[in-house]
N, C-alpha and C positions, 0 to 999 in steps of 0.2 A: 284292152288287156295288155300284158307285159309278162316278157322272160327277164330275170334280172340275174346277175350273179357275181359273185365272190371268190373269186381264186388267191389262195394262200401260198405261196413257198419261197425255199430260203432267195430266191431272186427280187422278192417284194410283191405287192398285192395288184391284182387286176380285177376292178369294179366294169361290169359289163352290160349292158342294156338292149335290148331291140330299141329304136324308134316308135313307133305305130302308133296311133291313138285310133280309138272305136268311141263312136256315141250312136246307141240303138242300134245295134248291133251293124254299125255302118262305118266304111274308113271316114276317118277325120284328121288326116295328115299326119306328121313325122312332128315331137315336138322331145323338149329334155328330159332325162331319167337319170342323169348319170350325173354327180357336183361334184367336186372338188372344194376340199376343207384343209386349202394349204398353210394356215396357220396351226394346224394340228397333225401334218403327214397322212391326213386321211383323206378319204370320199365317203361317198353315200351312192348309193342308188334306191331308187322309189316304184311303186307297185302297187295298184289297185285305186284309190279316188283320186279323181282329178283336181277337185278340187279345197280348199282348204278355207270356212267360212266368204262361199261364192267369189273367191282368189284362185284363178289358175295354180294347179302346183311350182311349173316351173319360176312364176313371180314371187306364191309364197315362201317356197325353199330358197331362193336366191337372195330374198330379203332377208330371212331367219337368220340365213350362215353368215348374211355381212353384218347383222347385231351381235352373232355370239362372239366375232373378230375383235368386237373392243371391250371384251372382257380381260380382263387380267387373271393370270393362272388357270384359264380355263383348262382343263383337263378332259381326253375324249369321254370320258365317262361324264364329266360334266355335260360335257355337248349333248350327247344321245340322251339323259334324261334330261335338260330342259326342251329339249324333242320330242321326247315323251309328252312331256308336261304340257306342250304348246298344242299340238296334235290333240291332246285329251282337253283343255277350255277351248280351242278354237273350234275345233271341226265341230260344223253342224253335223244335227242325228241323222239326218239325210245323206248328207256325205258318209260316215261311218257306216252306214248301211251297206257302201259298195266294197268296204273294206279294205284296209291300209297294211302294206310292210314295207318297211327301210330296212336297207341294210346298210349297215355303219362300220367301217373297218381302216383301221392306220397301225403308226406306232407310236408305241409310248415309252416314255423316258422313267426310267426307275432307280436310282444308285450306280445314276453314269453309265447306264447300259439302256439300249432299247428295248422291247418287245412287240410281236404284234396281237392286235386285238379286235375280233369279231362281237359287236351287239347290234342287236335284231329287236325292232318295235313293231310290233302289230295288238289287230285287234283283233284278229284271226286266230281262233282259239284251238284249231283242230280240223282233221282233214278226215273225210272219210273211206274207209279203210277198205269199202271195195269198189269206189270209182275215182279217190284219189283226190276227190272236188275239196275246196274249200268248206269248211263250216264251223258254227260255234263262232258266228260275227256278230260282236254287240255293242255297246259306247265304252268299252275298258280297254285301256292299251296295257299290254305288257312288255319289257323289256326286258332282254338277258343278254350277257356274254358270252358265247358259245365254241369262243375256239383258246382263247390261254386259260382260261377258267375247268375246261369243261375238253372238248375234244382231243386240244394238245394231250395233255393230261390222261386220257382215258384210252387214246386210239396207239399209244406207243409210238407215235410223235416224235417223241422227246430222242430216241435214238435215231429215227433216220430225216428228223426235217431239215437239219441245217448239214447233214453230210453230200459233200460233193460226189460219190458215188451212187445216191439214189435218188430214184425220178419222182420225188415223195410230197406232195402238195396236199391240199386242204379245199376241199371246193362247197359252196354255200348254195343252193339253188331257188328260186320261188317264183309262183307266175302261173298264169295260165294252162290249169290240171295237164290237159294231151300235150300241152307245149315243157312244163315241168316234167313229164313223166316221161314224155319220150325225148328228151336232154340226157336223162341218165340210163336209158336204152342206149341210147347212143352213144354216149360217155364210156359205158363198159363194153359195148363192142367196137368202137374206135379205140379205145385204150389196148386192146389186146390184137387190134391188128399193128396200130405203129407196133408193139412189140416183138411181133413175128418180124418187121424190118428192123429194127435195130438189135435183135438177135442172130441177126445171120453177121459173123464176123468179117467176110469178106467184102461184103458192103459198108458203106462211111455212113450210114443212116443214123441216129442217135436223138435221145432225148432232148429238151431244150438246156442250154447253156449259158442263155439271158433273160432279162423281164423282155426284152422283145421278140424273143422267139416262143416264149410263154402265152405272148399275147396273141400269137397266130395259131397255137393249138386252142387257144378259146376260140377264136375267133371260127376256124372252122367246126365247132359246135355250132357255134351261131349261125353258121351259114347253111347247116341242112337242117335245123329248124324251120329256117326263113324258107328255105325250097320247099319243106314240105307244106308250108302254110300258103305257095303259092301254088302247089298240085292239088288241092284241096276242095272240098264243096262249102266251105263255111259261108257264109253270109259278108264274113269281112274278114280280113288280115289279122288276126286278132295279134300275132307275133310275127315281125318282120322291119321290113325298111332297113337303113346305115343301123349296123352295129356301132353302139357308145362304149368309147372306151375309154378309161382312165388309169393307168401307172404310176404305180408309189412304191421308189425303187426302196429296196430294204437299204436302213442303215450300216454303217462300217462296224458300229459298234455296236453286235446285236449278241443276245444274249445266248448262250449256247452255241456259237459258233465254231465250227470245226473246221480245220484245216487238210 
């Protein structure tokens, strides 16, 4: 099992992963979730089969991303759907059964300006609404953009993401139901305690001011996930080991930029 995530804001993107692998419900080591797609400013992180037509993930994803390199004009929306594409003829029905999601996120160049962009491939069609679990897993992958398309757009974004006065980001989450769902238990009441420290003005406490101080607020999400899966009665670790991390600092030239 796996916790994966996606953090957005104007300092650039941080793709985030547990370690841990489980087979029968048993640890089976620390292996990769997290790539890097530096010929497009992006990464990925991956979630749910291991394997990709009897191909370890980490070899078939490593393989993939060093073919789509010697495309010409590949574009990330190219990338993610022949991801799509490969994911939907490769994967045995066996494999799909344990059910797949990437998360794919960079930026992209448009009229001499950047932006960033969130798309999401699964075959995971739906979650159920009163234990959270996965379900609605079948051989169909679909794919969408969900943050310039769709969230920027919808969530009032557009006025505070790139303002240097607010602590305004975008965060993507998926993984293992008690380990996803209490990410964002935790999420909203860590978020409201740093605030009561960086609300008191007489202290120098404050939000982050780099991609690498951004990466230490994920990272300590990560890390009482990983505590509580090791005060736990599970069977195996299902979320845990080195946190993966990946940074992709925003461009100079990025759109909507305020000063």
């Amino acid at each position: 099992m796996t916790l994966i995530i996606t953090h957005l804001s104007r300092f650039g993107i941080i793709h985030a992963s547990d370690s841990n692998l489980t087979s029968s419900d048993q640890d089976a080591g620390e292996v990769t979730k997290t790539y890097k797609i530096c010929f497009l400013k992006g990464g990925l992180t991956t979630a749910g089969s291991y394997h990709v037509n009897n191909i370890p993930m980490p070899e078939w994803m490593t393989d993939f991303i060093d073919k789509q390199s010697n495309i010409t004009g590949l574009s990330l929306r190219d990338f993610s759907y022949n991801l799509k594409h490969a994911l939907q003829e490769t994967m045995l029905k066996e494999e799909k059964e344990n059910g797949s999601m990437i998360h794919i996120a960079g930026y992209v160049e448009e009229h001499g300006v950047y932006h960033p962009e969130f798309w999401f491939i699964s075959n995971v069609h739906g979650i159920n609404p009163k234990t959270g679990e996965y379900e609605d897993i079948d051989e169909n992958f679909d794919i969408s953009e969900d943050f310039w398309n769709r969230d920027y757009r919808n969530n009032n974004l557009k006025e505070t993401f790139q303002d240097p006065n607010q602590h305004s980001y975008q965060i993507y989450v998926n993984g293992f139901a008690p380990g996803r769902i209490g990410f964002n238990i935790i999420r909203t009441q860590l978020d409201r305690f740093f605030s009561s420290f960086w609300n008191v003005r007489d202290w120098k406490f404050r939000p982050p001011k780099t991609l690498e101080e951004s990466k230490l607020y994920v990272e300590i999400y990560m890390q009482v996930i990983n505590s509580l899966f090791i005060m736990s009665d599970y069977n195996a670790r299902y979320i845990g080991g080195k946190t993966q991390t990946l940074l992709i600092p925003q461009p100079e030239n990025i759109v909507d930029k305020k000063t």
